[in-house]
C-alpha positions in Angstrom: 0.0 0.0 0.0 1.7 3.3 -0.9 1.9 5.6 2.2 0.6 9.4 1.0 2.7 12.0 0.8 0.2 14.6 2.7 1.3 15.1 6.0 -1.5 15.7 8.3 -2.2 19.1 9.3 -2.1 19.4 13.2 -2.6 22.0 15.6 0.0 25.0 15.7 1.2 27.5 18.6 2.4 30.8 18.3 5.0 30.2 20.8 6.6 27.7 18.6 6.1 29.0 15.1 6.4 26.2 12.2 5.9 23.2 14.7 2.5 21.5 14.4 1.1 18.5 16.9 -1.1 15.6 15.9 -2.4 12.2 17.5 -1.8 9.1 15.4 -4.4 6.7 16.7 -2.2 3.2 16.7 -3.5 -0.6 16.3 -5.4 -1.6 18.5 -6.2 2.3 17.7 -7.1 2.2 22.1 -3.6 4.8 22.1 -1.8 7.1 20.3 1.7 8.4 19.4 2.1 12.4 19.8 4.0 13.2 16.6 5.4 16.7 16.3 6.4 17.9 12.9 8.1 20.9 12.0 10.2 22.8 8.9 13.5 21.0 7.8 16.0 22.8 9.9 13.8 24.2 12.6 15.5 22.5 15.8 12.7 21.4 18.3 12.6 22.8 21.7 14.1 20.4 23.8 11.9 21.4 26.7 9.3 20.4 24.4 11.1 17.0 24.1 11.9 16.9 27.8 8.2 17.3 29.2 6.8 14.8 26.8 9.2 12.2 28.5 8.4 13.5 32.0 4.4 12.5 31.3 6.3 8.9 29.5 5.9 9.3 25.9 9.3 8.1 24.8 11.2 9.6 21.8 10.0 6.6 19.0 11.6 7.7 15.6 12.4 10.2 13.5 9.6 9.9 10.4 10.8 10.1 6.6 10.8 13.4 5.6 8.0 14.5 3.1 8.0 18.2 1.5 10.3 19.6 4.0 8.7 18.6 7.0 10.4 16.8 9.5 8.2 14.8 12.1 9.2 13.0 15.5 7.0 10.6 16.9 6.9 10.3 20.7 4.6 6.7 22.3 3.9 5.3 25.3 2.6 1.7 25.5 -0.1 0.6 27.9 -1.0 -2.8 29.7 -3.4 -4.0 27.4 -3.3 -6.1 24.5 -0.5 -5.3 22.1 0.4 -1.8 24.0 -3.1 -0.9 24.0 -4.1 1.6 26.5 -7.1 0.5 29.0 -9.9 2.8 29.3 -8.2 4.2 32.8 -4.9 4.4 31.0 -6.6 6.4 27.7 -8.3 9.0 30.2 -5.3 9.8 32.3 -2.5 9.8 29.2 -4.7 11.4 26.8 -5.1 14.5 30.0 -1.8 14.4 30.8 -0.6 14.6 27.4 -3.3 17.6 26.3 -2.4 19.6 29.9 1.5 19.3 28.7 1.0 20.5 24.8 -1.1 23.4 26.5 1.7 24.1 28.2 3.3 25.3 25.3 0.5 26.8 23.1 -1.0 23.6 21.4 -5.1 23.6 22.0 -7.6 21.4 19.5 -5.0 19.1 18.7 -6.6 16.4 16.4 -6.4 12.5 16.4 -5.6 11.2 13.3 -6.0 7.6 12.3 -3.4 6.5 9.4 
């Protein structure tokens, strides 16, 4: 299957101009990834980096680049089946995770199923 070339659009903050955030729902689509992408050369804030591992998303990989976009995808794996996060585990990480991208300007941020 040939993977698209669009990147998702993803919510932006002025206090980090050029970076945008999304969700990508993974399999057993129970969690997500937080993948940050932002122009080629544009270092990200390692704050940024920093208080996504504090919460536990760990650094994943580095995605592909596509149109000069850069994108770094951050995950944390759960207790259920396959990494899945339980229903308790969804509420919490998804809060935690939305309460630290506030932090730094990003509101709305979508979830995005690939």
């Amino acid at each position: 299957m040939p993977q698209s070339s669009r990147v998702p659009t993803g919510a932006v903050a002025e206090q980090l101009p050029g970076v945008s955030v999304i969700f990508q729902s993974k399999p057993p689509h129970s969690r997500f990834d937080v993948v940050i992408s932002s122009p080629v050369g544009q270092a990200l804030s390692e704050d940024f980096s920093t208080a996504l591992t504090a919460i536990g998303f760990n650094r994943r990989r580095r995605l592909p680049q596509v149109n000069g976009v850069l994108s770094e995808s951050f995950e944390r794996e759960g207790s259920g089946l396959c990494g899945g996060w339980s229903a308790t585990e969804r509420d919490k990480l998804t809060r935690d995770a939305r309460a630290t991208l506030r932090r730094f300007g990003f509101t709305m941020v979508p979830e995005v199923r690939t």
